[in-house]
N, C-alpha and C positions, 0 to 999 in steps of 0.2 A: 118444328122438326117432324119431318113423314115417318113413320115405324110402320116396319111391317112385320105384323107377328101370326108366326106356324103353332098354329095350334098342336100341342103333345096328340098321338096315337090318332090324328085325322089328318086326311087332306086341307083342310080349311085354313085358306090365308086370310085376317083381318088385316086393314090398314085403317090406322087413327092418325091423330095429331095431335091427343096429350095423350101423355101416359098414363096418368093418375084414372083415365076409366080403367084402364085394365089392371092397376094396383092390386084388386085380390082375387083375380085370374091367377091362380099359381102354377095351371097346368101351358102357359105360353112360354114359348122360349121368342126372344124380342131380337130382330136385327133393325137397328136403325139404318135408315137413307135420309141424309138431309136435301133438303129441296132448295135449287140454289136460289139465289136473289142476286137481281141483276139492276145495277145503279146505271142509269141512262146519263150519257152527258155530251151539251152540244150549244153550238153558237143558237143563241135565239132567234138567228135567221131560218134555224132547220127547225120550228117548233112545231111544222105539219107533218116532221117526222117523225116524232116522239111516239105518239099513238100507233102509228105504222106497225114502229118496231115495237111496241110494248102487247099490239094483237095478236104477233109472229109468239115470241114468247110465251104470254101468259098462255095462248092455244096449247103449247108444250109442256105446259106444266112448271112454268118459271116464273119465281115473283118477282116483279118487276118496280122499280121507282123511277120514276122522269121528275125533267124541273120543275114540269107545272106542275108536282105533289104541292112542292116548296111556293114556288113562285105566287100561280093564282090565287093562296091561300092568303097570300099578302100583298099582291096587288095584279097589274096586266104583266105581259111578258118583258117589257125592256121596266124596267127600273134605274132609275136616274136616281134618289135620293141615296147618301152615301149611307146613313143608317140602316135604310132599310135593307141595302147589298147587302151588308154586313151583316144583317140577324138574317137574312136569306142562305147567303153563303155560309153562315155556322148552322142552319138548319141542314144544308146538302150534306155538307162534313159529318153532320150526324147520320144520316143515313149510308153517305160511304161507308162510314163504322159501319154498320151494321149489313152490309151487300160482301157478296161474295170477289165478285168483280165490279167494275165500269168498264161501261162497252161506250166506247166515242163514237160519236155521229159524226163523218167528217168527211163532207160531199167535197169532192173533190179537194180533199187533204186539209180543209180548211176545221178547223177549231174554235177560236175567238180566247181572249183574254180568261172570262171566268173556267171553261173548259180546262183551259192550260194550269189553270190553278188547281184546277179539282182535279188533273190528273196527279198534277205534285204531289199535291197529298193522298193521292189513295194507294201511289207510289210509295211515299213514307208509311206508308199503312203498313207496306206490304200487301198490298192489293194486285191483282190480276189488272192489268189493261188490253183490252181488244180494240181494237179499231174497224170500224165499216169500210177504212180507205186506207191508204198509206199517210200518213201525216206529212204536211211539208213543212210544220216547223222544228226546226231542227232541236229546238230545248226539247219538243213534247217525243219527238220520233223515236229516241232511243227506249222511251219507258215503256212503248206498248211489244208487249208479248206476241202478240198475233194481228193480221187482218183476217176479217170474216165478215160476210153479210150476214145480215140477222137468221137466216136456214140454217147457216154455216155453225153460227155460234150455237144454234139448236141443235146440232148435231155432235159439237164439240163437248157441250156440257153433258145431254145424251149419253156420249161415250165415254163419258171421266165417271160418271154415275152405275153404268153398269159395272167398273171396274173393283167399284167399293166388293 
């Protein structure tokens, strides 16, 4: 979490990321801003767009998770072995937990299988879903909240953050 803390009887704004250095600062008064995290997700056909979108981002100031976190750490992009899906797909699910939103890659409304599943659950989560396109499957179409291109969503988050 980002903190930005005004220092008593000065101008002077520090910004950290723990708090326990400023623990015996007693003269700061603390407003936290959380920094959002953004969970990427997309057919492993769009995997030259992962990076794309996560350079738009992170430039703004957005942490970012793609598949290849998960994926390349345990094999190439398509994975065929049912095991390995499976402790892949429970690694993504862990980082949903922990992301703000998923933002869907979905050139031209396309998805694929694992995508639709990661959207479910980030659904169940309670999670935020954005879309880059309009989705054309109709299970996944109703869950997403918004389309945006990746500027758009930097903007979007941008503007929810100065409202804190």
């Amino acid at each position: 979490m980002l903190s930005i803390v005004k220092l008593q009887n000065t101008k002077k704004v520090v910004f950290y990321f723990d708090k326990r250095v400023l623990v015996n600062y007693h003269r700061c008064i603390s407003l936290n801003v959380n920094m959002k995290t953004v969970c990427v997700s997309s057919s492993s056909r769009f995997a030259d767009k992962w990076e794309e979108v996560k350079l738009i981002l992170q430039k703004n100031g957005i942490k970012v998770f793609l598949p290849s976190d998960v994926i390349y750490k345990n094999s190439a992009v398509k994975i065929t072995d049912p095991k390995l899906k499976k402790k892949v797909m429970s690694e993504f699910f862990d980082i949903i937990d922990n992301s703000d939103l998923l933002y869907l890659i979905a050139l031209n409304g396309y998805t694929g299988i694992s995508s639709a599943v990661e959207a479910g659950y980030a659904y169940a989560k309670g999670k935020e879903i954005i879309s880059s396109e309009e989705i054309t499957d109709v299970g996944i179409k109703p869950l997403v909240s918004k389309i945006l291109t990746p500027e758009q969503l930097v903007e979007d988050i941008n503007s929810k953050s100065r409202k804190i």
